[in-house]
C-alpha positions as CSV (number, residue, x, y, z in Angstrom):
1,X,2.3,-25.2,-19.0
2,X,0.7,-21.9,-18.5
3,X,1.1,-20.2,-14.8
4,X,-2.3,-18.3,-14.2
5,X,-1.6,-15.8,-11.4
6,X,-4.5,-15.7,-8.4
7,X,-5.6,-13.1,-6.1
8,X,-7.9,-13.6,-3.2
9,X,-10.8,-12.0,-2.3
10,X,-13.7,-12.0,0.5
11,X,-16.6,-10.0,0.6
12,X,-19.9,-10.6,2.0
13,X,-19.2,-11.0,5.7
14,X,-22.0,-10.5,8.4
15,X,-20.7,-7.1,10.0
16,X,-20.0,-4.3,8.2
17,X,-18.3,-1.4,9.9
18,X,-18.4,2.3,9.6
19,X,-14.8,4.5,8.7
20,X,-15.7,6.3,12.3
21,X,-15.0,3.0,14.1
22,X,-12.0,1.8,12.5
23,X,-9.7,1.9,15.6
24,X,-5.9,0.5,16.4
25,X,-7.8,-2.2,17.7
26,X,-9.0,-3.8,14.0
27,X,-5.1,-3.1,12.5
28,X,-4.3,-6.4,10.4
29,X,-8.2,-8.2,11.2
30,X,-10.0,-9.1,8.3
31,X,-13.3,-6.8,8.2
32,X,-15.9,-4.6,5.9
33,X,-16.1,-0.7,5.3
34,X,-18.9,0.9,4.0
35,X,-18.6,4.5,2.4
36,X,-19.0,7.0,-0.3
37,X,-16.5,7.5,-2.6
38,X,-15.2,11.2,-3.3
39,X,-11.8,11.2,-4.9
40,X,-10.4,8.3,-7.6
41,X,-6.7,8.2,-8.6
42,X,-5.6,7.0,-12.2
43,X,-4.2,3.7,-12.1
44,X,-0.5,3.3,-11.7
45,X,1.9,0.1,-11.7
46,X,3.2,-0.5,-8.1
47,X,6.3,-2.3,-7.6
48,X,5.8,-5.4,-5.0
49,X,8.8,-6.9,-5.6
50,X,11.7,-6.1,-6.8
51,X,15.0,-7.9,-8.0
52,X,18.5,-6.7,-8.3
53,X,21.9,-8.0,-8.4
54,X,25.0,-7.2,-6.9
55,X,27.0,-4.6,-9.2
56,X,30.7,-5.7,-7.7
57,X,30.4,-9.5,-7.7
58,X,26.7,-10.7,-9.3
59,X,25.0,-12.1,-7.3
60,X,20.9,-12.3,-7.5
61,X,18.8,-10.4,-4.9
62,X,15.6,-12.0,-5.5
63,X,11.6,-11.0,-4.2
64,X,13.0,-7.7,-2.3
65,X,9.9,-6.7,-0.7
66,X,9.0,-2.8,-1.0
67,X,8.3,-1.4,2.0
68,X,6.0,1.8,0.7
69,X,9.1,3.0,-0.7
70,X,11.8,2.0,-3.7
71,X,13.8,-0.5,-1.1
72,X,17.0,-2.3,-1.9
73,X,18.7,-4.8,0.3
74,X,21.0,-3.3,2.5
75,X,24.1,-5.5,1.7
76,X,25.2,-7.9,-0.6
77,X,24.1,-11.6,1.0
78,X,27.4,-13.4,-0.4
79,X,30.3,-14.0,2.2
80,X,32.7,-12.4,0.4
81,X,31.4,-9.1,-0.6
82,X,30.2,-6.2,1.3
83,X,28.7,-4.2,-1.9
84,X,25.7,-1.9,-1.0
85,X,25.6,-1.1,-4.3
86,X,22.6,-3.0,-6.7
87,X,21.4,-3.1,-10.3
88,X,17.3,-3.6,-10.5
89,X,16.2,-6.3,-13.2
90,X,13.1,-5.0,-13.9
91,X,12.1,-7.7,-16.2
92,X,12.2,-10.0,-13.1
93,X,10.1,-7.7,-11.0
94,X,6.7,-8.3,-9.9
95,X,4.5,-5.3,-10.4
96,X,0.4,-4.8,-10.0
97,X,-1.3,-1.9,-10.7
98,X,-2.5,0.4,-7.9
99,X,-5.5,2.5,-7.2
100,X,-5.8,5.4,-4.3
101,X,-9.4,6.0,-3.4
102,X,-10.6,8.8,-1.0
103,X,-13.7,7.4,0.4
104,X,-15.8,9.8,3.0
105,X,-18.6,8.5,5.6
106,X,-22.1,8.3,4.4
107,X,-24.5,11.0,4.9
108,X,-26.7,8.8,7.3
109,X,-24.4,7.9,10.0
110,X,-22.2,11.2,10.6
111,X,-23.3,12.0,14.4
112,X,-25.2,15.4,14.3
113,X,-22.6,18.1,14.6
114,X,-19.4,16.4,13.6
115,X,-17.2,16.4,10.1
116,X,-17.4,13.8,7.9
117,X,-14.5,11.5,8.4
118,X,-12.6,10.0,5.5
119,X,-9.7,7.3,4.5
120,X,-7.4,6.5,2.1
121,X,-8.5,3.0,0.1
122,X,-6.1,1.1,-1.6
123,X,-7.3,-1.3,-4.5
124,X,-4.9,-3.3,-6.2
125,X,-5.7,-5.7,-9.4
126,X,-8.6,-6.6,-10.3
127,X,-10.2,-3.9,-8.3
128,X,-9.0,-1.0,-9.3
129,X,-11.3,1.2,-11.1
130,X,-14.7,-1.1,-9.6
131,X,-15.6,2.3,-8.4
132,X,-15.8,5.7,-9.3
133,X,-16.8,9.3,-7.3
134,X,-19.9,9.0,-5.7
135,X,-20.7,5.3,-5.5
136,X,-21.8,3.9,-1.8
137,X,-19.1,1.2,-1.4
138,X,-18.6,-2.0,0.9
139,X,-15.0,-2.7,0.7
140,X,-13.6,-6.0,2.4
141,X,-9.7,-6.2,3.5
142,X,-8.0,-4.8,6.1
143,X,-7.0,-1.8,8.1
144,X,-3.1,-1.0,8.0
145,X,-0.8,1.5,9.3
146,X,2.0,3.5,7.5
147,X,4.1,6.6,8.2
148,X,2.8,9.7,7.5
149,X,5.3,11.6,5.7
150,X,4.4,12.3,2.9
151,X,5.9,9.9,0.0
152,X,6.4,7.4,2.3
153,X,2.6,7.2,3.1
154,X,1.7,6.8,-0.1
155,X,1.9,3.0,-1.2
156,X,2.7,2.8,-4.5
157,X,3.2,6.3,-5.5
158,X,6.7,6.6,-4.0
159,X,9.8,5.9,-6.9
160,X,12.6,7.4,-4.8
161,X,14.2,7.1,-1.7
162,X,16.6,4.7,0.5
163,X,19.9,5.5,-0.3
164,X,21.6,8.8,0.4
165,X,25.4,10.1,-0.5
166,X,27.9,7.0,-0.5
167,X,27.3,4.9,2.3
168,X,24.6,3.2,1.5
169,X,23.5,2.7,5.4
170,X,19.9,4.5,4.9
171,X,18.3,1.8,2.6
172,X,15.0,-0.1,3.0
173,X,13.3,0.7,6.0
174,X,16.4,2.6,7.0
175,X,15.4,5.8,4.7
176,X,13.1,7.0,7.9
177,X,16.3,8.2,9.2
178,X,16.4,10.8,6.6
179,X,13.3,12.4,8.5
180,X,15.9,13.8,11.4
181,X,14.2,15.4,14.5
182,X,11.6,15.5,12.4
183,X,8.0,14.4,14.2
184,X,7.0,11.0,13.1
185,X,3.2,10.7,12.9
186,X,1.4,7.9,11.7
187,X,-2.2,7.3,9.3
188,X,-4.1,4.3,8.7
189,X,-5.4,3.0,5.5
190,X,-7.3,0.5,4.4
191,X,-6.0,-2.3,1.9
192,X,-9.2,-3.9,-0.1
193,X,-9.4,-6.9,-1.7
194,X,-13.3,-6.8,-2.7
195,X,-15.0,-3.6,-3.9
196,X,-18.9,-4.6,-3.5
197,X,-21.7,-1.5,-4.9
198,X,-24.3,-1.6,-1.8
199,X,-27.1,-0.8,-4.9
200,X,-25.6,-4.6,-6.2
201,X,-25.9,-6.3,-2.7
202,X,-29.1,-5.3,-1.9
């Protein structure tokens, strides 16, 4: 039989919030953005989740979860083998393709004297390329956090990193160790499901 794969998506909910009231407080709730677009990326396959196996004795690490980075498990799960060391099957991989858009408060609600504020949209799927530069967008998902260091705060666009010299500790999640003293600072984004044009609503 044929497997039809589904993605879920709201959009039209009662409040819709501005970019200058996105706070800590709304991380991980379900809510609506409105904004202008100013900046599209091209559209790029992101890797969701991976699957490798075990290059000393075989075994199958399956549905590795990226963690805005290339991540690989940090040890081989079978009993008898302590392997850090992994082969990616990327015909078993699940990938989706990826859109970054830069999206900038409307004209009408920046407070007199202040700068436009802006955020990073992710669209993944079917709603990548829904908008382009200059559209007013309401954008349905949710707010999410991520480290600000460059590759690593960049979901998607990051191909490298995890592992460093031969002992395989700094994998995953682990690979923010390679940052050193360095300061860790953090930026939110916002992860959309539904791209709505506010002419099309109306």
């Amino acid at each position: 039989y044929l497997c039809r794969e589904l993605f879920v998506a709201f959009y039209n909910l009662p409040r819709i919030d501005r970019i200058r009231s996105l706070k800590t407080d709304r991380i991980g709730h379900l809510l609506s953005v409105v904004g202008t677009v100013t900046r599209t990326s091209e559209v790029r396959p992101e890797l969701l989740f991976a699957s490798y196996t075990c290059i000393k004795c075989g075994t199958l690490h399956a549905s590795v979860e990226q963690q805005f980075q290339f991540t690989e498990p940090q040890i081989c799960r079978h009993p008898n083998c302590d392997s850090t060391r992994f082969q990616i099957l990327v015909e078993q991989c699940v990938f989706v393709d990826w859109q970054r858009l830069r999206v900038q408060e409307n004209a009408d609600e920046i407070p007199a004297g202040s700068m436009p504020r802006c955020m990073d949209i992710i669209c993944r799927n079917s709603t990548v390329e829904s908008a382009k530069a200059g559209d007013k967008v309401i954008f349905t998902g949710m707010v999410a956090v991520v480290p600000d260091t460059g590759g690593l705060s960049r979901a998607g666009e990051a191909t490298v990193g995890g592992k460093g010299g031969d002992s395989g500790a700094d994998t995953g999640v682990g690979g923010l160790k390679k940052l050193g003293v360095k300061e860790m600072t953090y930026k939110m984004l916002f992860l959309a499901c539904s791209i709505q044009h506010i002419d099309a609503r109306l």
